[in-house]
C-alpha positions as CSV (number, residue, x, y, z in Angstrom):
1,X,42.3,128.0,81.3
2,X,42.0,125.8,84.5
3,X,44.2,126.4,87.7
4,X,46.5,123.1,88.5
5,X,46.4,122.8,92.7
6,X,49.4,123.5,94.4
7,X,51.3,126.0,96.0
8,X,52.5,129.2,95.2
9,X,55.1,129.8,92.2
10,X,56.5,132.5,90.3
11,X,55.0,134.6,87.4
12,X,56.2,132.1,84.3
13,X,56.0,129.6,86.4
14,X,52.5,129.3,87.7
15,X,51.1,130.6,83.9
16,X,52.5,127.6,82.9
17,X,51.2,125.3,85.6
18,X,48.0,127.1,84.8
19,X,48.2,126.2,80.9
20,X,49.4,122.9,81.5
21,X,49.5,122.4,77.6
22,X,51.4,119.2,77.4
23,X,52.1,117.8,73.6
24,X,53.0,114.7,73.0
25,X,53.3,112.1,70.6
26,X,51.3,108.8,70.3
27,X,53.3,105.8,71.4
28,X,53.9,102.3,69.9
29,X,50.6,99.7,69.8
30,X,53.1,97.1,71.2
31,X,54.1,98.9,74.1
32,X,50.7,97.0,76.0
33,X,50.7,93.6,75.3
34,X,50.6,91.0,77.8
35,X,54.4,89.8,78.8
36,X,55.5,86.3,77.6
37,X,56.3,83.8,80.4
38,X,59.5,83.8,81.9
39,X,61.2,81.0,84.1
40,X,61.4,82.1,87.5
41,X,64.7,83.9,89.0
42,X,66.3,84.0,92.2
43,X,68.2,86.2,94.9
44,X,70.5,86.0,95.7
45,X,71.6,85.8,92.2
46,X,73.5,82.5,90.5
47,X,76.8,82.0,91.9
48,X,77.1,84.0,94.3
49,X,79.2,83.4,97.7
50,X,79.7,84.1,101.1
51,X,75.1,84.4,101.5
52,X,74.5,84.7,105.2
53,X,72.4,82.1,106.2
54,X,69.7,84.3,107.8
55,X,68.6,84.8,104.4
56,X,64.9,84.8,103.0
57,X,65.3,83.4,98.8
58,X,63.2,85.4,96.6
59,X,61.8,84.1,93.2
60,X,60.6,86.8,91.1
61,X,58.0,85.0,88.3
62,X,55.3,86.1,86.1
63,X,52.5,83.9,87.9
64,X,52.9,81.9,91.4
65,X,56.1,79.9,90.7
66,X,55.4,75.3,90.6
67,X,57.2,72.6,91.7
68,X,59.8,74.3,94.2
69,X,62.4,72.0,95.1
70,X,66.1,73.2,97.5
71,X,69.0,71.1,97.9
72,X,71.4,71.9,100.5
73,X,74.7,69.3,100.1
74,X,72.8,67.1,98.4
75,X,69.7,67.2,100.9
76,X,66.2,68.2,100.2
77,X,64.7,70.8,102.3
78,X,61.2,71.1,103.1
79,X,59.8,74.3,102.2
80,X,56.9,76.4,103.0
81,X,54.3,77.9,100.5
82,X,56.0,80.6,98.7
83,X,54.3,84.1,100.1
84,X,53.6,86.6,97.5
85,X,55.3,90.3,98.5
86,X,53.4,91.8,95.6
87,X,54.0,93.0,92.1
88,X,57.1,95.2,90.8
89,X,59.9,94.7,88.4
90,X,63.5,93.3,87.8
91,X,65.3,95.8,85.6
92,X,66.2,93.0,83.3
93,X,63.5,91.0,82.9
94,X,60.5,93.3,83.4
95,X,57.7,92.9,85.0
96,X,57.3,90.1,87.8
97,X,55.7,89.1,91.1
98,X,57.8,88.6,94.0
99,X,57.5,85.7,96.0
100,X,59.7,85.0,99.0
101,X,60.5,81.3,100.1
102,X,61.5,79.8,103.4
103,X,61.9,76.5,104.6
104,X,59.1,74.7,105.9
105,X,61.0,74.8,109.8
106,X,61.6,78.9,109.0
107,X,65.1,78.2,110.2
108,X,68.1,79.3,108.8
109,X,69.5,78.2,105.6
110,X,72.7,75.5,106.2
111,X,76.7,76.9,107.0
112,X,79.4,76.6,104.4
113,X,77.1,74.7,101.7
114,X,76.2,74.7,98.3
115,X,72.3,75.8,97.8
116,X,70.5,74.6,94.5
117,X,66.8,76.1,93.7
118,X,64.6,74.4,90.9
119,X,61.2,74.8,90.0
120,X,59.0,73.5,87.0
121,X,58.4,75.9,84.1
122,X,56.2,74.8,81.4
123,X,56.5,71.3,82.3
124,X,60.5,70.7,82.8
125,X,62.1,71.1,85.6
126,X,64.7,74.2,85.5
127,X,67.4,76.1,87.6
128,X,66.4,79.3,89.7
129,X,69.6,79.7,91.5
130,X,72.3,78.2,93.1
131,X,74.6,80.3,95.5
132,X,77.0,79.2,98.5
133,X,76.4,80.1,102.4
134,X,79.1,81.8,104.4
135,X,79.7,79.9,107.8
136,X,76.7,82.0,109.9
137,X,75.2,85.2,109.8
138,X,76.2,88.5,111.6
139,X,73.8,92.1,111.7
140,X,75.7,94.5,110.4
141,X,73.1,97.3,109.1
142,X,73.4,98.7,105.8
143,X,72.5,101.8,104.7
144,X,69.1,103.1,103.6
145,X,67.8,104.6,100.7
146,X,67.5,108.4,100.6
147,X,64.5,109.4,98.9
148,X,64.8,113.1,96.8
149,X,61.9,113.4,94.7
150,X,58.6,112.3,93.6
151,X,56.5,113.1,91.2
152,X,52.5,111.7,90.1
153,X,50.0,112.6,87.5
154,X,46.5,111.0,86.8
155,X,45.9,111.3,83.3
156,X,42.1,110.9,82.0
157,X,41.4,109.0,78.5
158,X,38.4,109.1,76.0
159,X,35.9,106.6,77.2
160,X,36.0,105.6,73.6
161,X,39.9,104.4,74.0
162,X,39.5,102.3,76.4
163,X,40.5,98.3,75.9
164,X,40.6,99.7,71.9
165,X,44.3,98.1,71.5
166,X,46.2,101.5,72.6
167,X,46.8,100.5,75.6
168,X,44.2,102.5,77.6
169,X,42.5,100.4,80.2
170,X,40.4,102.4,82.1
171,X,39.1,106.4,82.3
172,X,42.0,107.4,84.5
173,X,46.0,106.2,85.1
174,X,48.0,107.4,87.1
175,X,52.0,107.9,86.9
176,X,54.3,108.2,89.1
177,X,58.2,109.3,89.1
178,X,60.8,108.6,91.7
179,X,64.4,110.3,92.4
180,X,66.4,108.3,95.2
181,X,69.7,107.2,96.3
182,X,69.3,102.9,96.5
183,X,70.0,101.5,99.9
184,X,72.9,99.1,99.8
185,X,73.2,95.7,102.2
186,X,76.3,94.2,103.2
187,X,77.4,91.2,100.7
188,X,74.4,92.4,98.4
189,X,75.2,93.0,94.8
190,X,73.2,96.2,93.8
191,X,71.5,93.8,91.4
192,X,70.3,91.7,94.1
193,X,68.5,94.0,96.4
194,X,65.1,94.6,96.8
195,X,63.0,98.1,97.3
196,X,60.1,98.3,98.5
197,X,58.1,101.9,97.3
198,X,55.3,102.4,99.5
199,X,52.6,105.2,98.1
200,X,49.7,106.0,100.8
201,X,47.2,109.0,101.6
202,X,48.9,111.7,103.7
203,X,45.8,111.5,106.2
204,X,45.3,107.9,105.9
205,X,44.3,105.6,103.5
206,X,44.7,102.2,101.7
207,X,49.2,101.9,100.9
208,X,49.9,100.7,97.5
209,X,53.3,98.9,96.8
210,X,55.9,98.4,94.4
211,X,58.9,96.2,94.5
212,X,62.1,96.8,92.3
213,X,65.4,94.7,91.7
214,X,68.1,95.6,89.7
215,X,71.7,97.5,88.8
216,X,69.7,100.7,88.2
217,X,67.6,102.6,90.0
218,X,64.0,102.7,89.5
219,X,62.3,105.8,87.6
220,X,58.7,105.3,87.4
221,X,57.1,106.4,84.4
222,X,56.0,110.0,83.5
223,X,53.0,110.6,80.8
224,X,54.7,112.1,77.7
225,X,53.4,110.3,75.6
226,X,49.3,110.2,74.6
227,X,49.1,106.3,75.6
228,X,52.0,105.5,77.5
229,X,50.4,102.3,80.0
230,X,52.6,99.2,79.0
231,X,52.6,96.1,80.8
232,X,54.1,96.1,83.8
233,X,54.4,100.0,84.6
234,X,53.5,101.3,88.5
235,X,50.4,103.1,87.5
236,X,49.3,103.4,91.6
237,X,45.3,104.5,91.6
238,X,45.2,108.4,92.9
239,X,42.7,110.4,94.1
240,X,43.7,114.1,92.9
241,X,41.8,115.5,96.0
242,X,44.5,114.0,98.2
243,X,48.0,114.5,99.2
244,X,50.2,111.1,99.2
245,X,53.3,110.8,100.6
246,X,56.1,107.8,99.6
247,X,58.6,105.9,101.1
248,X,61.1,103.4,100.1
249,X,62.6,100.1,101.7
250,X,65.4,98.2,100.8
251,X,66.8,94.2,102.2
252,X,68.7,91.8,100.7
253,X,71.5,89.5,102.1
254,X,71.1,88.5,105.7
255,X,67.1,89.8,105.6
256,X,66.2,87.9,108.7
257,X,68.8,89.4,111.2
258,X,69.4,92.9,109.8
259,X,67.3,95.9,110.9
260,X,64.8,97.2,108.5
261,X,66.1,100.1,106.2
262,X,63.4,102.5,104.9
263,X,64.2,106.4,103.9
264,X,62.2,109.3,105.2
265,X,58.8,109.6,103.2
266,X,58.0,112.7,100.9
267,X,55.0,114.0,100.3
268,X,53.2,115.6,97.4
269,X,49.9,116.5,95.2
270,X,48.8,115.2,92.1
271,X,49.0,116.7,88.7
272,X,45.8,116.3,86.7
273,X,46.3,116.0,82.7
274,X,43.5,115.1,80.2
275,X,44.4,112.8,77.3
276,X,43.1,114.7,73.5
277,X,39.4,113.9,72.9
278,X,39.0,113.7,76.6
279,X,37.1,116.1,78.9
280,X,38.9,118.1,81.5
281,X,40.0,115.9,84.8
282,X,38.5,118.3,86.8
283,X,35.3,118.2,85.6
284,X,32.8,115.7,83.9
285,X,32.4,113.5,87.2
286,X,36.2,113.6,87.5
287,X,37.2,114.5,91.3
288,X,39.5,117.7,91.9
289,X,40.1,120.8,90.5
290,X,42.2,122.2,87.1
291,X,42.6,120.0,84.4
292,X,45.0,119.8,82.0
293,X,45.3,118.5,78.2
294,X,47.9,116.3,76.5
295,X,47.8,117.0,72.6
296,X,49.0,114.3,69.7
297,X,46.9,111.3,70.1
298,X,44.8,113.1,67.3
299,X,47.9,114.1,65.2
300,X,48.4,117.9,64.5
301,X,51.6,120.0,64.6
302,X,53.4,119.6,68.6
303,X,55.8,122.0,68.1
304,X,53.8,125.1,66.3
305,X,51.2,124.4,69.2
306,X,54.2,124.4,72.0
307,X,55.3,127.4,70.1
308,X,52.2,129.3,70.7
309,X,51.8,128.5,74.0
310,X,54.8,130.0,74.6
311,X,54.0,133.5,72.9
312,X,50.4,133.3,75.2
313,X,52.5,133.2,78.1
314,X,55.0,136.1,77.0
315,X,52.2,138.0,76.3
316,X,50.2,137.3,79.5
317,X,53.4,138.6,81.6
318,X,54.3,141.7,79.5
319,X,50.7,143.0,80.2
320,X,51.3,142.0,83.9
321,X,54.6,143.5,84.0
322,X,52.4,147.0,82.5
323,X,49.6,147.3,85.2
């Protein structure tokens, strides 16, 4: 048995941690393909009121969004190039990329009027939102989100599995799961705003991003399945040797004149699993140390297998508990 990296833990504990004998069950074939197109959506949402008017519009699309077009009263206004903020999710749509829109001036957005976003999807011209300005803007500060807990594996995969229709698309994915209180922003529908999860090296490195929207809270995705990679998923790349530490942002209404809101960033290591028919992740070429397996791609009986592992680790600690 391989040692997972980490601290200290108690007697059942680190055996455990030590065994790392994860089973799990295959999951569905149609859990990877490609999301269909979506026509684009907008923040603040349709119909809402009272939008301050220092107030970025995000479109969240599935491909840079054509043909955008903002009526204030009546009036056009010019608009810049939409900038991409990067990939995430909208909890009902799924995946998307965010893009964030500005007029062309980067002024404010007009007092006390009625706002209309369109934009062309497969060739007709369609709705992203329409919402209502308050008279101005003011800064109140809202309140950021508390981070409590986060959790990533990298799981390696059979070479043999890889773009075989299981979803598998390369040797190694990684997973991450995330516990947190959202932030919330004055006249912001929970719906409506936007976190920002930032994953980077403790001692430095490249930062990899995810942006969420939407009523819940977003989880992340743990491996307990053999081939759980759909579309879509945060599967950030991780380096097992490394600690990385996360942090999480949060704006919405009012964007351009409210402080930044960002939680205090937690840090941990990576949990190394190893997919059935796969060598260990510690070894083969595979950077860290310890490795673990994840049964049930192959088929087999999970629970007589959990069952043992169990009855190894009684064992182990009765002949501990002798000496």
């Amino acid at each position: 048995m391989r040692r997972v990296r980490g601290g200290r833990r108690g007697a059942l504990g680190g055996l455990l941690a030590a065994s790392c004998a994860w089973v799990l069950a295959p999951s569905p074939a149609d859990a990877c393909s490609a999301p269909q197109p979506i026509a684009p959506i907008g923040l603040p949402r349709p119909a809402t009121v009272g939008v301050s008017t220092a107030t970025s519009l995000i479109v969240l699309s599935r491909g840079e969004p054509a043909g955008l077009s903002l009526l204030a009263g009546g009036q056009n206004v010019a608009l810049a190039a939409p900038v991409n903020l990067g990939q995430g999710a909208d909890h009902s749509t799924g995946p998307v990329t965010f893009w964030q829109v500005r007029s062309a001036a980067g002024g404010m957005l007009a007092g006390d009027t009625e706002h209309v976003l369109t934009a062309t999807f497969q060739g007709s011209s369609v709705e992203v939102t329409h919402f209502t300005t308050a008279a101005g803007y003011d800064k109140v500060e809202g309140v950021a989100p508390v981070l409590k807990s986060v959790r990533l594996w990298r799981v390696r995969y059979p070479v043999a599995d890889i773009n075989s229709g299981n979803c598998v698309f390369a040797e190694y994915h990684g997973f991450i799961t995330v516990d947190y209180d959202p932030g919330t922003v004055p006249n912001t529908a929970p719906s409506s705003v936007v976190h920002t999860f930032r994953l980077a090296p403790k001692t430095g490195g490249s930062e990899q991003h995810f942006l969420y929207t939407g009523e819940t809270p977003f989880t992340g995705l743990e491996p307990k399945e053999a081939y759980p990679t759909p579309i879509g998923a945060w599967q950030p790349e991780l380096d097992p040797t490394r600690t990385y530490c996360l942090s999480v942002a949060a704006f919405g209404d009012g964007d351009m004149a409210r402080l930044s809101m960002q939680s205090e960033s937690l840090c941990t290591d990576v949990v190394q699993l190893s997919a059935t028919g796969a060598p260990p992740s510690g070894g083969g070429g595979g950077g860290g140390s310890g490795g673990c397996s994840i049964a049930g791609a192959a088929g087999g009986k999970p629970r007589a297998a959990a069952v043992l592992l169990l009855a190894a680790v009684a064992i182990r600690l009765r002949r501990r508990r002798r000496r």
